[in-house]
C-alpha positions as CSV (number, residue, x, y, z in Angstrom):
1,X,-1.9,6.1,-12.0
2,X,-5.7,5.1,-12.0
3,X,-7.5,3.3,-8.7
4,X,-7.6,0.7,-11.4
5,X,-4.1,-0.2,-10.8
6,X,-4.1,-1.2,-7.2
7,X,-7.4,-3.5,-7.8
8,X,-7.1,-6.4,-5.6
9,X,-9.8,-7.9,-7.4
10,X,-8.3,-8.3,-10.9
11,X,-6.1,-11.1,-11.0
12,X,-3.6,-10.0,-13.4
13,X,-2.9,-6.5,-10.9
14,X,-2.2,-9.0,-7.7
15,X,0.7,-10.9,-10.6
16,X,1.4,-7.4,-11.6
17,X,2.0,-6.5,-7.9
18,X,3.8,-9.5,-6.7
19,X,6.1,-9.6,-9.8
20,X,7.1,-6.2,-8.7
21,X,6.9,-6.0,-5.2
22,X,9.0,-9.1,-5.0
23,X,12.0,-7.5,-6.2
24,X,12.3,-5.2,-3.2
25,X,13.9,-8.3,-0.9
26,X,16.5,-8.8,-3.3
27,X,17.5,-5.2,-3.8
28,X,17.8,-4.6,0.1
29,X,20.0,-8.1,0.3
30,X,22.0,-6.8,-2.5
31,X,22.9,-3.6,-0.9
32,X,23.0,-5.0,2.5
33,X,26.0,-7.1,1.4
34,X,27.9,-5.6,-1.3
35,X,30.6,-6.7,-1.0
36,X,29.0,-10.4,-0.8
37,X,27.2,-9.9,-3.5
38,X,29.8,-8.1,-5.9
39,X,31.6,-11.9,-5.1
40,X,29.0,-13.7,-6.1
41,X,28.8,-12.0,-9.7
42,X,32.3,-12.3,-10.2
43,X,32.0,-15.8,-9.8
44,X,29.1,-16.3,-12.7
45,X,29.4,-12.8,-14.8
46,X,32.3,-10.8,-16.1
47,X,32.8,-7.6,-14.8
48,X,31.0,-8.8,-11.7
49,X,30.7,-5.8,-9.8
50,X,29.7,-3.6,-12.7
51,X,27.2,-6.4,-13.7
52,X,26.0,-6.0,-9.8
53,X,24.9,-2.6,-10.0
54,X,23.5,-2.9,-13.7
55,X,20.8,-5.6,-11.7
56,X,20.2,-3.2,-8.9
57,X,19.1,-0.9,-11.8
58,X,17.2,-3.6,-13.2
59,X,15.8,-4.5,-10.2
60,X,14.6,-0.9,-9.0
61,X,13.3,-0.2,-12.2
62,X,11.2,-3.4,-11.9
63,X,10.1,-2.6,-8.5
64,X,8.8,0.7,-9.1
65,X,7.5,0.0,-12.8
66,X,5.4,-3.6,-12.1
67,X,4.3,-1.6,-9.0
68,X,3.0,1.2,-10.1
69,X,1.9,0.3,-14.0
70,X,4.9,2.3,-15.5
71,X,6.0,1.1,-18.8
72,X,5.1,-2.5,-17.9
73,X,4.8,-3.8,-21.6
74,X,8.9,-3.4,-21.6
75,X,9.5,-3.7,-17.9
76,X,8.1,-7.3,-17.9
77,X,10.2,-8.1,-20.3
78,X,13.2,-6.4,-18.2
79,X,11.9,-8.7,-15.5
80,X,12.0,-12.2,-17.6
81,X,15.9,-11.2,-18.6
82,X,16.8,-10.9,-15.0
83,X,15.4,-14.0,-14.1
84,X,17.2,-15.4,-17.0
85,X,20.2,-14.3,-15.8
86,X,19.6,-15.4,-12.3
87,X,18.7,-19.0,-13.7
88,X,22.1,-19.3,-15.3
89,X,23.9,-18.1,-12.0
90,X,21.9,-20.6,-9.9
91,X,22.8,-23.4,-12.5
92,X,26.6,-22.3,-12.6
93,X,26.8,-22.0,-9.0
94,X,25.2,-24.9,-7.7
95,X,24.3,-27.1,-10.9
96,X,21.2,-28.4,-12.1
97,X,18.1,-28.6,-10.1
98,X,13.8,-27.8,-10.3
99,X,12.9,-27.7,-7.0
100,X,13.5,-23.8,-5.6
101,X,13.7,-25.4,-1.8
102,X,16.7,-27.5,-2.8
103,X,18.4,-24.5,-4.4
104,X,16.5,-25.1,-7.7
105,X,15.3,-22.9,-10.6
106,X,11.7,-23.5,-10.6
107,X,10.7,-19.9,-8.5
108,X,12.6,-17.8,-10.9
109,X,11.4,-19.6,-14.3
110,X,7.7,-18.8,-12.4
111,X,8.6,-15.5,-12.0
112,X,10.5,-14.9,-15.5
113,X,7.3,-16.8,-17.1
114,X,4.7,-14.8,-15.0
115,X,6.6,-11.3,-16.0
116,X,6.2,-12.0,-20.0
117,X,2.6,-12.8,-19.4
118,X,2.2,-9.4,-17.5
119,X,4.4,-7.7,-20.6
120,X,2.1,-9.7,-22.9
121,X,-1.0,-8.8,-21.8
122,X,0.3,-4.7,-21.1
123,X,0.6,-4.9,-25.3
124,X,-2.4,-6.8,-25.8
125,X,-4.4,-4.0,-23.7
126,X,-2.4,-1.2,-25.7
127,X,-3.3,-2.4,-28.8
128,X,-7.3,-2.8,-27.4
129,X,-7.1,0.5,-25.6
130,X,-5.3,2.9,-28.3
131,X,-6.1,1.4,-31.8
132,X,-2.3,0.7,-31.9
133,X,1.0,0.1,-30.1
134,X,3.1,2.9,-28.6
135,X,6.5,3.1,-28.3
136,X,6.7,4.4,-24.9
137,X,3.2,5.7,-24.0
138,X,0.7,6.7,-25.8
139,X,0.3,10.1,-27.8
């Protein structure tokens, strides 16, 4: 980690930040009600519970990745999945709608959009940075 990473000034660490930071609401919800929440992905996933714990992994990997600049040219793209996922299960579970304050999808298509830009840019810099693209991280 470089001082670089936490620069409040750069636009595209504040995105990398909230995109991250965000998640940690959801995991805490999540493991506040388990038993809740194992429901609810029954309802919209198979193997519900087992699909439960595969998001908290998701989740926590996002948090702490987008966070800290870990891996963030694959963990954005981690991040747009999720919000995929969570766009089909708010349009299974309470049908079509934009608006997020009326149970809509428009927060999480921001949020899945926002994390491919930061996964985008994460290759972009790579590729400016190393000469190349790395695998994981660079040699």
């Amino acid at each position: 980690m470089r001082k670089s990473d936490f620069d409040l000034t750069d636009p595209v660490v504040v995105l990398r930040l909230m995109c991250g930071l965000f998640y940690a609401p959801h995991i805490l919800f999540k493991l506040g009600n388990m038993a809740g929440s194992a429901a609810f992905f029954g309802r919209v996933l198979p193997y519900g519970e087992v699909m439960l714990y595969l998001a908290l992994a998701a989740e926590t990997a996002c948090l702490i990745g987008l966070t800290l600049n870990i891996l963030v040219k694959w963990l954005g793209f981690v991040s747009a999945g999720i919000m995929g996922i969570a766009v089909y299960a708010t349009l299974m579970t309470k049908g079509a709608g934009w608006l997020w304050n009326l149970g809509g999808v428009e927060y999480l298509v921001f949020w899945g959009v926002s994390s491919v830009a930061l996964a985008v840019h994460a290759w972009k810099q790579e590729k400016v940075r190393y000469g190349r693209f790395c695998l994981l991280v660079p040699a």
